[in-house]
N, C-alpha and C positions, 0 to 999 in steps of 0.2 A: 855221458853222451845221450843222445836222441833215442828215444824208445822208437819204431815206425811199425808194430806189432800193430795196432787198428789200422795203416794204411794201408795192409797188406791184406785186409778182408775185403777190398772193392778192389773191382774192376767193372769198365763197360767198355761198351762200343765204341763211343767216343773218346777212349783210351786207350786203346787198341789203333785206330788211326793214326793219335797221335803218335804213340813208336813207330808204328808205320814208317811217317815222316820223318823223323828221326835217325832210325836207320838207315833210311835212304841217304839223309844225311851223313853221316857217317860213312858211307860207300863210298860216296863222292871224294870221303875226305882220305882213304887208305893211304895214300902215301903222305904220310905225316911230315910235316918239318920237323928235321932232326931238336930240334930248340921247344917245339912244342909237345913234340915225342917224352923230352926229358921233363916235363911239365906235369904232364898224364902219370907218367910212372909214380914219379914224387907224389904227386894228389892223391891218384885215384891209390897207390901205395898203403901213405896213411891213412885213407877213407877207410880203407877193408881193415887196418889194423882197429883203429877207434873201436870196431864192432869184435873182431875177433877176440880182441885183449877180454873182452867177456867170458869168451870160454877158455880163455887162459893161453891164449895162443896168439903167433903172429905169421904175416911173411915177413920175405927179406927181399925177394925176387918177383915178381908180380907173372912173369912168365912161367919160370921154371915150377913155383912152389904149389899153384893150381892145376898142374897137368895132371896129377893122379887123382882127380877131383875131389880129394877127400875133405882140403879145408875149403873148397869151393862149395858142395855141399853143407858143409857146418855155419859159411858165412850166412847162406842162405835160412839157414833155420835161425840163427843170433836176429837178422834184418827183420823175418818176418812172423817170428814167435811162433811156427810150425814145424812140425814132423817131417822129414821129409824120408823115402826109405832107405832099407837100412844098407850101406854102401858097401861094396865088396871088396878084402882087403887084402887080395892077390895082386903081385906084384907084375903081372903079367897086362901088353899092351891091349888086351881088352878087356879086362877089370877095368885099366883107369877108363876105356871110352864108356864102358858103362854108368861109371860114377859120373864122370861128366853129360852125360845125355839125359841122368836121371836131375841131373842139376839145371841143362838147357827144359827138360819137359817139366819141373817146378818154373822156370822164369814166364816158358810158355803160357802154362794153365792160370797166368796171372793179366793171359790177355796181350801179351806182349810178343810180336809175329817177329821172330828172329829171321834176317836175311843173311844167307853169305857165313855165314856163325856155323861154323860145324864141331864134333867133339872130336874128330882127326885133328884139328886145326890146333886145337885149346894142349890135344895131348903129345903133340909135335911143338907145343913153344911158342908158337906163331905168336908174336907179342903185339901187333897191330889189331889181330883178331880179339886177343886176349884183351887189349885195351877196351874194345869198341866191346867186349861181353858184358867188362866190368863200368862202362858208361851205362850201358841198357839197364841194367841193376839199379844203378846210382838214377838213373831217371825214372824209375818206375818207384822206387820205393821211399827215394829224399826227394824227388823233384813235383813227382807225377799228383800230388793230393794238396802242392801249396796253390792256396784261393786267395785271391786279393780283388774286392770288387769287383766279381764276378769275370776275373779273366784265371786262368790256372796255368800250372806247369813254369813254363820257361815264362810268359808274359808277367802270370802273377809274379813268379819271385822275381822281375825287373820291376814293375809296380810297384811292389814293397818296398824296394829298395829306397827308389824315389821320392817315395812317400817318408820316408825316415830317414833320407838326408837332405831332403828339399829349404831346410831351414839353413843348411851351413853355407857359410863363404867358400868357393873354390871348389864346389863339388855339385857335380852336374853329371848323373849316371843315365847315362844314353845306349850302354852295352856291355856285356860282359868279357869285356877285352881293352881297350885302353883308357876307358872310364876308368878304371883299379889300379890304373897303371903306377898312381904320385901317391898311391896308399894312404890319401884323406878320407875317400869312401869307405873301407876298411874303420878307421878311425869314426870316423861321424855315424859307422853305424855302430859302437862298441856305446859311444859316449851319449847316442837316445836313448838307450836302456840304462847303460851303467856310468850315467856322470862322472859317479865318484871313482874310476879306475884309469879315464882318459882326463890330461888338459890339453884340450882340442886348441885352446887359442893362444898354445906356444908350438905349433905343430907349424911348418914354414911348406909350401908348396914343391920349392924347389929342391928339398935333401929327400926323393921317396924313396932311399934306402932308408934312410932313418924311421921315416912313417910307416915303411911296410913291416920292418922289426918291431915296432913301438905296437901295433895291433897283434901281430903273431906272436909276439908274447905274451900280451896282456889276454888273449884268446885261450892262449893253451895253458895259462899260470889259473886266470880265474873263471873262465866259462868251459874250460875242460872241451876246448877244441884242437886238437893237435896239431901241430904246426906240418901243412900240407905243401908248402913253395917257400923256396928261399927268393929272398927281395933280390938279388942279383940278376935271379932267371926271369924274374920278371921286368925290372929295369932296362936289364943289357938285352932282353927281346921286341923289336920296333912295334909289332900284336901280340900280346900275350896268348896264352892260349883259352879258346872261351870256355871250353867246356871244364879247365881245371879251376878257372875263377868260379863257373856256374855251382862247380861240387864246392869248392870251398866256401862261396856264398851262403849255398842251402845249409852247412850248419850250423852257420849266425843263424838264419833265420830261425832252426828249430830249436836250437838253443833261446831265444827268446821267444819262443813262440807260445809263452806263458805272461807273455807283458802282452802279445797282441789281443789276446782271451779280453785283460784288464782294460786295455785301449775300448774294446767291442764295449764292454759293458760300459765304460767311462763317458761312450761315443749317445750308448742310450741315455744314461742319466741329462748328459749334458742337454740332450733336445728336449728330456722333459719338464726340465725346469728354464729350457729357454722358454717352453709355449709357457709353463706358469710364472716365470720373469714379465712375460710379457703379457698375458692376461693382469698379473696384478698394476703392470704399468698403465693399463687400460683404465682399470678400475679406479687407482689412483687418479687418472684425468678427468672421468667422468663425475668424481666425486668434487673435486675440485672445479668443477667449470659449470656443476650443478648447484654447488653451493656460491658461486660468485654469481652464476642467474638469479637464485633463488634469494640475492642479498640484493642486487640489483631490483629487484621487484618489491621487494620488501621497504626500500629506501623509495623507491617510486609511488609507491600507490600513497604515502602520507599526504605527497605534496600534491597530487590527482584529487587526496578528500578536504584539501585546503580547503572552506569556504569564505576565507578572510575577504570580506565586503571591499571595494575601494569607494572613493570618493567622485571620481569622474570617468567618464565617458574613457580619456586619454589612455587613464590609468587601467583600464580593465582590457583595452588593445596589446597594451605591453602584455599582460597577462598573455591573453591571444599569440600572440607572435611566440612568443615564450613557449606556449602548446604547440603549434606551427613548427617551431626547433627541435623540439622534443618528437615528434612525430615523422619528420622528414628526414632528421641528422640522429638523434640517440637509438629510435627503437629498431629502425630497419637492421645494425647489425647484433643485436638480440635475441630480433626474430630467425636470421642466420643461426648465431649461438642455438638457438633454443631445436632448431630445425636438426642440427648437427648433434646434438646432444642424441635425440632417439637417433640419429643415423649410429653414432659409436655404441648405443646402448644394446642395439638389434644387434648391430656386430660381432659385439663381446659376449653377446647368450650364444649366438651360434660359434664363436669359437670355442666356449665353454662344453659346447654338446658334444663338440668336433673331436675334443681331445678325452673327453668321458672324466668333464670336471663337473661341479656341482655348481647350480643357476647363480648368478652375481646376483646378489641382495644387497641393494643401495644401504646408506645410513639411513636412517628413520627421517622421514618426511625431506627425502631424496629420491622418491621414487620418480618415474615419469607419470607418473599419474599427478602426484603431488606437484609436479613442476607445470602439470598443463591446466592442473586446479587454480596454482596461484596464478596462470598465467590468463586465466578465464576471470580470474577475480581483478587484476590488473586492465583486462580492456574494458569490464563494466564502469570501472574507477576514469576508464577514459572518456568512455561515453558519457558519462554523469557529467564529468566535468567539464567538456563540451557542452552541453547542456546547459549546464550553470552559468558557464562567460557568456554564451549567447544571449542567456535570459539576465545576464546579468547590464551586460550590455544596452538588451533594451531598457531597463528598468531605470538605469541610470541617464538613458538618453532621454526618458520620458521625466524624470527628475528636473534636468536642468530645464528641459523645454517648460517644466510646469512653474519652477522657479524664476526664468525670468519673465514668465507673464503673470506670477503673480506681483512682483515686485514693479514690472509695467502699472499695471491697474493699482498697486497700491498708491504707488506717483502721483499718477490721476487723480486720485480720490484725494490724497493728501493735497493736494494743490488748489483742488476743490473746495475741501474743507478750512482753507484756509484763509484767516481772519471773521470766517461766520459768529461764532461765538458770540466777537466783542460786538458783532452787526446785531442779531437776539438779544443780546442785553443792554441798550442803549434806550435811553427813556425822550427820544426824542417827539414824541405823540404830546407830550405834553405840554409843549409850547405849541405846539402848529395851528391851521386852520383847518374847518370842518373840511377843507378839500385840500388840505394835504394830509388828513386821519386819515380821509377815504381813500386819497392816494398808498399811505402808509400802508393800507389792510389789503388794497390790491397787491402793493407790492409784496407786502408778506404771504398773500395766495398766490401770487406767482413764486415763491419759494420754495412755499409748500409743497409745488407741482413739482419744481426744481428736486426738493430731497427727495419727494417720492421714485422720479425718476433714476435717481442715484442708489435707490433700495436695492434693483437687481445687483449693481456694480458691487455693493458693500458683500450679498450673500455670495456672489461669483469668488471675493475674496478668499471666505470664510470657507468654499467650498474648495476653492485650488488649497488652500494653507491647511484644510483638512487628509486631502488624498496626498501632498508632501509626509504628514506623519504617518499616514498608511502605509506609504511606500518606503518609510525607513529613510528619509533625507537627511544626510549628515549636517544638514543647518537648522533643522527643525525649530532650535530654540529661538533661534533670532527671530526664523517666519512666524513661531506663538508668537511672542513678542511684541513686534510690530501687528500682526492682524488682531491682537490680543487689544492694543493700544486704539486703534481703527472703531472697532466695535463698541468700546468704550465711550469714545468719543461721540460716537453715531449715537448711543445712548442721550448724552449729553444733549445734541444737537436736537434732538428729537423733542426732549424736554421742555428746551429751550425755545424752542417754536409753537411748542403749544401754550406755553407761561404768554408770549406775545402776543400769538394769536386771540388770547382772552383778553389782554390789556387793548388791544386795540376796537376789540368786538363791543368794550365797553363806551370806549368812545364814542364809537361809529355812530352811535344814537345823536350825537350831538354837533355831528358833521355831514352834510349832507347832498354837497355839490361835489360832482366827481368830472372830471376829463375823459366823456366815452372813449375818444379814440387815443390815449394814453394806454387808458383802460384794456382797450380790442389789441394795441400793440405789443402790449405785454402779456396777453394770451396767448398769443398768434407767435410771438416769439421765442418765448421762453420753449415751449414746445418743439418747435424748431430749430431751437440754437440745442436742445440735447439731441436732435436725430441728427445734427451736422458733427455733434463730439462724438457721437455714437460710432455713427457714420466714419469717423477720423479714426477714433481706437478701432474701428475692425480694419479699415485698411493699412493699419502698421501690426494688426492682430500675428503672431508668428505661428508658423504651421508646422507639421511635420508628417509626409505621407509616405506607404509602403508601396504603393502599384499605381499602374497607369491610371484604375476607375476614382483614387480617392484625390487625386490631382483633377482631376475632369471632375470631380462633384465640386469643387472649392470653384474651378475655371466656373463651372454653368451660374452657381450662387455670385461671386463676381457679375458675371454678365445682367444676372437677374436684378441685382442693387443697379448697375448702371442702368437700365431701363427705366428704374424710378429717376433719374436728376432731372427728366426735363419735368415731369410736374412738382420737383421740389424746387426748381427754378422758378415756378407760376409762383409757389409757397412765399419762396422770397420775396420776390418782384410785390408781391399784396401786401406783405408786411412793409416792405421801404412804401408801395403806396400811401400805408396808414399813416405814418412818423410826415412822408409828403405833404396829407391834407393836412396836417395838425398843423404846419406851417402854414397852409396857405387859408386857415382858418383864422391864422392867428395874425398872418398881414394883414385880411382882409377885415378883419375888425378891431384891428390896433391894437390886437394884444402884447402884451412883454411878455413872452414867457421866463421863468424863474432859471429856467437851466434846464436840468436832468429830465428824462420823464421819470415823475414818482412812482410811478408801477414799475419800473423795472430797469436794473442795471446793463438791457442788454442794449446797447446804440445800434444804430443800421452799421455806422462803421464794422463793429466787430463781427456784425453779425456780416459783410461783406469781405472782412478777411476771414474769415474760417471758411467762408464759400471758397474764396480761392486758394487756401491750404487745399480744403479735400479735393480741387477738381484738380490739382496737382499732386496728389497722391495717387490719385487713380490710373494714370498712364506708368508711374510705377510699381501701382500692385499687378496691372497686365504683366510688367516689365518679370515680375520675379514669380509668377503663375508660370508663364511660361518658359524661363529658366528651370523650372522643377520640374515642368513639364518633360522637357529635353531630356535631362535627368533621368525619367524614370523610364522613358524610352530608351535611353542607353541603356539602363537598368534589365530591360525586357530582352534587350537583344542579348545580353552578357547571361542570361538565362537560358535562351534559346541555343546558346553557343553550347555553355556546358552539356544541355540537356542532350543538343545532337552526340557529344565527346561522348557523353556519359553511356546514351543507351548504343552504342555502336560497343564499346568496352567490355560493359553490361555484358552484350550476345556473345562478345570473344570468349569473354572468362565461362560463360553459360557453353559454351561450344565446343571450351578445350576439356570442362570437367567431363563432360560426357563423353567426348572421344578417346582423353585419358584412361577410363573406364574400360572404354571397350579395349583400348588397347592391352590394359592388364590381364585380359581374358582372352584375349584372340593373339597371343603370342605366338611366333611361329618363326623359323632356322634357330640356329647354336644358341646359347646362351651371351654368348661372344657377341652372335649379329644384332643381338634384344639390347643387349648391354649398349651396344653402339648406337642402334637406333633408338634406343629411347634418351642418349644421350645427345644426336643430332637434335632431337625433337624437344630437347628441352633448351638447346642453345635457340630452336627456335620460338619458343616459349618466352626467354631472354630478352632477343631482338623486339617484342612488343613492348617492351619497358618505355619505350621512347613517347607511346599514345599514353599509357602513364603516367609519364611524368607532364605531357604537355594536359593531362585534366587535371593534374595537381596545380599548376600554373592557371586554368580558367579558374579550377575553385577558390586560391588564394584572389584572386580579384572579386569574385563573388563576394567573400568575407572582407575585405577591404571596403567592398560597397554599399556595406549592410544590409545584402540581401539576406534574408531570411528564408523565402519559401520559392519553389518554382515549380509550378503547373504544369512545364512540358517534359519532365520526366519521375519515373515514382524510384530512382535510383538514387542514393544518398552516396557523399565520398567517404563516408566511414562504410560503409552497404559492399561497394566495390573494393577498397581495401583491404578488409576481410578474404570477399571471393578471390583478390590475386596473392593476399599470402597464402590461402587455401590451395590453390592451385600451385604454386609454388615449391610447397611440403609434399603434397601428393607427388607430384613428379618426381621429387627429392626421394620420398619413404620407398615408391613402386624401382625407382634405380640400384635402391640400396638394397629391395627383396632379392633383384637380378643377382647381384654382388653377390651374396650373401649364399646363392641357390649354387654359382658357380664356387663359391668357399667351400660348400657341401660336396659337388659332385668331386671336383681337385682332390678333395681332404680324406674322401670315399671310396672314392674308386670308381663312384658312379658311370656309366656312361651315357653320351648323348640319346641311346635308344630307350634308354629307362629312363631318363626324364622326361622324353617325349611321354612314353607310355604311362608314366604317373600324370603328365599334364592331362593327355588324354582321359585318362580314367577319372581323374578329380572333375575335368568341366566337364563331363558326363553328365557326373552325378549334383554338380551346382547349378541345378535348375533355372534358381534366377540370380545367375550370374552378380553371386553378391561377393563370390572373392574368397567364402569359406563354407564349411560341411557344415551341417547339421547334425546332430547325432544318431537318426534316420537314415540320413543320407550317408554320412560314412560308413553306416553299417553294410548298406547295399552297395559300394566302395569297396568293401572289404570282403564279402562275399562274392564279388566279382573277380575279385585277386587271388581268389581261393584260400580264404581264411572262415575258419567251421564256427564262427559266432551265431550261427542260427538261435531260435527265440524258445534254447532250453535251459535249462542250468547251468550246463558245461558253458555252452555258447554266450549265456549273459555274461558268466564271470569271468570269459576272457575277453568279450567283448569289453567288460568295464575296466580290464588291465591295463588295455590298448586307451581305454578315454585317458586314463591318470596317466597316460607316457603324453599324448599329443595335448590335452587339456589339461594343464596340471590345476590350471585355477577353477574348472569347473564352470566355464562360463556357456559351455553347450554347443559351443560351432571349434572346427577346427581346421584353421589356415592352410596355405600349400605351404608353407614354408614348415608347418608341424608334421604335415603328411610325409615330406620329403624326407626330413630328420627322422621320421620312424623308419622308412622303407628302407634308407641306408642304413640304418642302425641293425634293422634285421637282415640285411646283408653284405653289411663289414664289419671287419675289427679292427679295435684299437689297443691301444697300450692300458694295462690293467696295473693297481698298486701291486698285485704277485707279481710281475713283469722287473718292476721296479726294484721290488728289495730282490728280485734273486740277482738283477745288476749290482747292485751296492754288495749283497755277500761275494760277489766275485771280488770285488775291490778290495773286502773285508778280509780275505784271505780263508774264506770260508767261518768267519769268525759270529757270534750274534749281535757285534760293536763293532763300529767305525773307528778308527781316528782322526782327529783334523791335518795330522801331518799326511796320511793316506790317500785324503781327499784333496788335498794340496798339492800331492804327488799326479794323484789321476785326472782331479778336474781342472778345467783351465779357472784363472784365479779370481772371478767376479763370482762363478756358480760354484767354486768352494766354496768364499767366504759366503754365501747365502743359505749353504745347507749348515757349514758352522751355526749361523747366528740361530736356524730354526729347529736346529735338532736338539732336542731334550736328552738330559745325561743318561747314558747306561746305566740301570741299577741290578742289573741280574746277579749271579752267582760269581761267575766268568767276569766280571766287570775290574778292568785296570783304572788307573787317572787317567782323567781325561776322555774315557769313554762317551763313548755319542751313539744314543740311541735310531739307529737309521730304519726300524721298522715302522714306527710311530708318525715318523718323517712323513715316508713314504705313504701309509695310510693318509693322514691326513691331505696328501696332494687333490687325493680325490675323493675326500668329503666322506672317507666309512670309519665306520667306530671299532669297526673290527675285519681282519680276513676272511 
């Protein structure tokens, strides 16, 4: 049976009430139902036997057998493992009231205010009396000390009860009277302790005779509670009686009340491997979603240092665009990822401290440090490679433009140059007459004039076909090639002209009549049929400008050449004059002339349609100046556009950083109200996403237009992307500090008046409001708070104890979120590894080893098998199979190498 010897060394005040109560109760209730009357006897009967059978005695009679109060007295001493004095053992009616009063003034001195209870009463038989003496007993000594979640007496043991059969079918204990009545509750509480002596789940609702014999045996066979009511009395009763259920209840409970101890400790282990379940599930995430950023970046940055050249203009947009996807659709949830990652990382150190575990040390080059290095090394790689397409772009655009104007002017020249050759090498001087020598040698000085003037064109060649190989043209070979062929040739021609010019220089001696105005025409024209080719290649010449002023230089020099036609028009008109007179020199004194003129293959005809090509070129070169013109005026105003988006953004992002700021210093209501308004204030942060994304949209037309540069802002879209995922993070880290402050106070004990009083005291002493102490400053922090680190020995070296708690890295300043974690640390506790193994030895049976079948019994079955799989075999002295070392365990939860 139930020892109750230590619950009979307290008493208080508030147990003294309680009887109080109680007996009053009881008052009320004196006139017993005859039904419940026979209830009490039967109970409260075998209650007092259970206890007397110790000193070797019993009743029979609950009335009769306590009137001389002698075993009334003895019960008393069995119940409460005291003396009581020594009882007088005359047979005379005031010996027994003396024994009896010395028995009421033992129940008394236990704090328990008897009403209506007298030892006339007890020694007259009064068996009502006699009942409600031996209730006061039974509730003060089994009832009065059970605690269940902080309710006791009559609530706790109904609490209990609850709590240990809330799991079965058909059992719902609501009271200590017809709850009991179908004797499942009796059963479901036998079968939470001792499975193996009930099967609860052949037990039927409806036979509770059968149920209530099936507990009151298996009670009094193996937990040595004797059987206190017959199942009849309580079936064939409509209310049983409470107060005999209540006595018979309390001895289940005390009888197991060696499994509730095991439950308690079971109850600790359990929480403390849920917080380290769940720190390691943490760390498991964080390692994991560090290591897919940090593979993510590592796969990224290759194709960022690509610099594989393309071939065209076309080909280096897709690139672009390509970056433009990358930029707009892969990194922004990254940048999330990456933002998230310190959110969980700060998290897990502060529940690390919270529960007095040791700091999470990522894997090696997992750190957050490590992760915002490669991620600093990943936006350089963006930059750069922005960069690259840009310049890559121009370079290839300056390519083709160079390309097909070299192949223009090679055209020319080739078309020019051809059939010259076989014209230099033809020996026709040596049939002629002395005036078609002189013709011959004129026409060959007008040639002369002709190649020379063709010299710029040939070096122009030589010089576009040079800056192609500078700039790395992926046709290079072919433009050697051909300008290779050109120069060659020019060689050639060059030779070949001066070989003529001496065959004819030789003749000339011997001819000596020449046609002046043949002569004057081929002077006059030749010179002017190259300023009209001239004149023709620059007006199909192709351009390519960057701004309004290089369009307006090209416009003015246009305008400037057209102010020359009308004296190149007199030019003309003089020369067709001269070819005129030669005709009317030649009617007018009957000449024939032979055909051609010898000096020169230029006719007025030709020389009058190339006048009319170039004056019909020139209303299309206006035509496509001022096309480009338009052009770049769109161009200026798509600049103008961004520029306004840009610096309006610009001042947002510059606006919100610094009110951000203050607002992480100028905190002020609960944690709760900071928590909520910094999270309104970041939904409003949010809502500008929209200007955002509308400057992401002007820039993507900027780069569509090849704009390059713009004057009216010094704001770059890489510049402002930066400051809003900057801005972004900060709101995100300073929400998470909030979090993280109220995870502390919760977890602490903290209250609202001490964090105020820590905020206060920190911005104090953070002069320029940078957000952390200095080690100056927290000294003068600390001495404020009444900590004796003054500037002596003592004072240094505990002032340096307190750096290695708040700075463990040594980095010189120390956060509110480190200050906060000391201030509660030095005033709470937590759960320590001695806390822990002396729960496990309870489990343990007071043993220095575990079992797994022990911890299967006590823990629920996820955080058994966890301490299985972590605990190291017993090897001590004491050690059976199977042995599991649980002190080892335990240590290591929280990082010590010893107790």
């Amino acid at each position: 049976m139930v020892d109750y010897h230590a619950a009979n060394n307290q008493s208080s005040t508030g147990g003294v009430q309680t009887y109080m109560e109680q007996e009053n109760d009881w008052d009320r209730d004196l006139l017993l139902d005859p039904a419940w009357e026979k209830q009490q006897r039967k109970t409260f009967t075998a209650w007092c036997n259970s206890h007397l059978r110790k000193a070797g005695t019993q009743i029979d009679n609950i009335e009769e057998d306590f009137r001389d109060g002698l075993k009334l007295m003895l019960l008393l001493e069995v119940i409460s493992g005291e003396r009581l004095p020594k009882p007088e053992r005359g047979k005379m009616r005031v010996h027994k009231i003396n024994n009896v009063n010395k028995a009421l003034d033992f129940i008394a001195s236990k704090g328990v205010k008897l009403v209506s209870i007298g030892a006339e009463e007890i020694v007259d038989g009064n068996a009502k009396m006699t009942l409600g003496m031996i209730w006061t007993i039974i509730l003060r000594f089994a009832i009065q000390d059970i605690s269940v979640e902080e309710t006791s007496a009559k609530e706790g043991l109904l609490l209990w009860c609850q709590r240990k059969t809330a799991p079965y079918k058909n059992v719902n204990v609501q009271n200590f009277h017809i709850s009991w009545k179908d004797g499942l509750a009796f059963n479901a509480l036998i079968h939470r302790h001792r499975p193996d002596l009930i099967d609860y789940d052949s037990l039927r609702k409806d036979d509770p005779v059968t149920n209530l014999n099936n507990a009151f045996e298996v009670a009094e066979k193996h937990l040595d509670i004797p059987k206190m009511l017959d199942a009849e009395d309580i079936v064939g009763t409509l209310r049983p009686d409470e107060k005999a259920i209540m006595t018979y209840v309390s001895c289940f409970y005390h009888a197991f009340s060696g499994a509730q101890k095991a439950e308690t400790a079971a109850n600790r282990i359990c929480k403390v491997l849920a917080v380290n379940q769940e720190n390691e599930q943490m760390m498991e995430d964080y390692e994991k979603l560090a290591s897919d950023l940090l593979e993510w970046i590592r796969r990224t940055i290759p194709w960022l240092e690509n610099r594989t050249q393309e071939k065209t203009v076309n080909d280096m947009q897709a690139k672009q665009e390509d970056f433009r996807d990358y930029r707009c659709v892969h990194k922004p949830p990254k940048v999330q990822e990456k933002c998230q990652l310190e959110i969980s990382f700060n998290t897990l150190q502060t529940k690390l401290r919270l529960s007095n575990r040791p700091a999470f040390m990522p894997s090696e080059g997992r750190m957050v440090s490590d992760i915002n290095g490669a991620w600093h090394t990943l936006e350089g790689a963006e930059k750069g490679y922005e960069e690259w397409i840009l310049s890559e772009i121009r370079r290839l655009e300056r390519l083709e433009h160079l390309a097909e104007k070299f192949h223009q002017k090679a055209a020319i020249h080739e078309s020019w140059t051809d059939g010259k050759e076989a014209m230099l090498t033809q020996k026709d001087y040596e049939t002629s007459t002395l005036s078609e020598v002189k013709a011959l040698l004129r026409k060959h000085e007008a040639f002369e004039s002709d190649l020379a003037a063709h010299q710029d064109r040939v070096e122009q060649i030589a010089a576009i076909a040079q800056e192609l190989n500078e700039l790395d043209y992926y046709d290079s070979a072919s433009v050697n090639a051909r300008c290779q062929k050109i120069c060659d040739q020019w060689d050639i021609l060059g030779s070949l002209t001066q070989n003529r010019k001496e065959s004819l220089e030789r003749t000339e001696k011997q001819l000596e009549s020449i046609d002046e105005h043949y002569l004057e025409y081929a002077k006059r024209a030749a010179p002017f049929n190259n300023w009209m080719e001239g004149a023709m290649e620059d007006l199909q010449d192709m351009f390519i400008v960057h701004n309004i002023e290089e369009i307006q230089g090209l416009i003015t020099a246009h305008e400037q050449f057209k102010s020359t036609l009308a004296e190149a028009n007199k030019e003309r008109e003089a020369i067709q004059a001269i070819q005129a007179e030669v005709q009317k020199i030649a009617q007018s004194n009957g000449i024939k002339l032979s055909g051609a003129n010898p000096y020169t293959t230029i006719t007025p005809e030709s020389i009058d349609s190339k006048w009319e090509k170039a004056m019909a070129m020139v209303p299309l070169r206006d035509n496509a100046l001022q096309d480009e013109l338009n052009k770049q005026n769109s161009n200026d105003n798509l600049r103008a556009t961004f520029a306004t988006q840009a610096n309006t953004v610009g001042a947002y992002i510059q606006a919100k950083m610094e009110e951000i700021g203050r607002i992480s210093i100028e905190m002020n209501g609960t944690l709760e109200d900071q928590l909520t308004n910094l999270k309104e204030y970041q939904k409003t942060i949010m809502s500008y996403m929209p200007e955002i994304n509308k400057l992401e949209g002007y820039h993507q037309l900027i780069q569509e237009a090849l704009i390059f540069d713009n004057q009216y802002t010094s704001y770059t879209m890489e510049h402002l992307r930066v400051g809003w995922e900057q801005l972004l993070t900060t709101i995100a880290r300073t929400i998470n500090e909030v979090e993280n402050q109220i995870l502390t106070r919760d977890a602490k004990g903290i209250s609202q008046e001490q964090l105020y009083e820590y905020r206060a005291s920190f911005n104090h002493f953070d002069k320029d409001h940078s957000g952390a102490l200095m080690a100056e400053e927290f000294k003068a922090c600390l001495i404020s708070l009444g900590y004796d680190v003054e500037n002596d020995k003592q004072g240094d070296s505990e002032f340096n104890r307190i750096m290695g708690i708040v700075d463990p890295n040594g980095s010189g300043a120390v956060t509110f979120q480190a200050f906060i974690d000391f201030m509660s640390t030095e005033t709470t506790d937590t759960d320590t590894a001695d806390q822990v193994i002396a729960s496990f030895k309870i489990l343990a049976a007071d043993k220095s080893f575990i079992t797994a079948e022990e911890l299967r019994r006590e823990l629920p079955p996820d955080q058994a098998e966890y301490c299985i799989a972590r605990m190291a075999p017993y090897s001590g002295p004491d050690a059976v199979p199977g042995a599991l070392d649980y002190m080892s365990f335990s240590t290591a939860l929280y990082g010590e190498s010893d107790l």
